[in-house]
N, C-alpha and C positions, 0 to 999 in steps of 0.2 A: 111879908117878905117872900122871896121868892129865888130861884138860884143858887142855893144851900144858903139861904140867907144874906147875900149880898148886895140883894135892891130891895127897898123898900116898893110894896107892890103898892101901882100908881099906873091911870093910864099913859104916860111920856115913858117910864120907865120900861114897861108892857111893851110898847110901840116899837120902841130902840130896841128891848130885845130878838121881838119879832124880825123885824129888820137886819139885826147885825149881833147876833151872840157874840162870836168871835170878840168881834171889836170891842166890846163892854167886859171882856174878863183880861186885868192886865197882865196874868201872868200864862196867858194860854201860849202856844205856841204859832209863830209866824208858819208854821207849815198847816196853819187850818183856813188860811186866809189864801194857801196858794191853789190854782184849779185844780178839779180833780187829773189824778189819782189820789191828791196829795191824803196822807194817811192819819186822820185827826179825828181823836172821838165826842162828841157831843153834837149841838144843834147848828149845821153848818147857815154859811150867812147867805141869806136870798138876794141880796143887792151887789155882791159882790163876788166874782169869780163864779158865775154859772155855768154848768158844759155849755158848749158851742149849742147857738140855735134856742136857747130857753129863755125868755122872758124874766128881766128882773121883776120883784113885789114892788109894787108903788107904795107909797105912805098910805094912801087911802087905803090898798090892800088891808094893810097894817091896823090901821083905825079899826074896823070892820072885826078884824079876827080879838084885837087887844080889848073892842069892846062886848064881844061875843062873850068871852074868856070872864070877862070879871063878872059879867050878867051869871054866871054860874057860881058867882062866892056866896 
């Protein structure tokens, strides 16, 4: 488990969080989703709303670190 226990740790699960915290907690708030400054604490999303000029994470990004990540359980 992972996330105070709210995913079962899995690489799809790994992957999607990497990708998009935000978006996989439903009760976070829609101002962590907005560009910065917006004022949100935890692991901000890499595929959505990056400052200007910075590169989204690709899925393969994603793959790579999600499967980096479990090679250390």
């Amino acid at each position: 488990m992972f996330a105070s226990g709210s995913f079962k740790l899995n690489r799809a699960n790994l992957i999607d969080w990497i990708l998009n915290a935000p978006g996989m907690i439903p009760m976070q708030s829609e101002d962590c989703r907005l560009p910065p400054p917006a004022t949100c604490v935890g692991m901000p999303s890499f595929t959505e709303n990056t400052p200007k000029g910075y590169p989204v994470m690709t899925r393969q990004q994603a793959e790579i670190l999600a499967d980096y990540l479990l090679s250390l359980k």
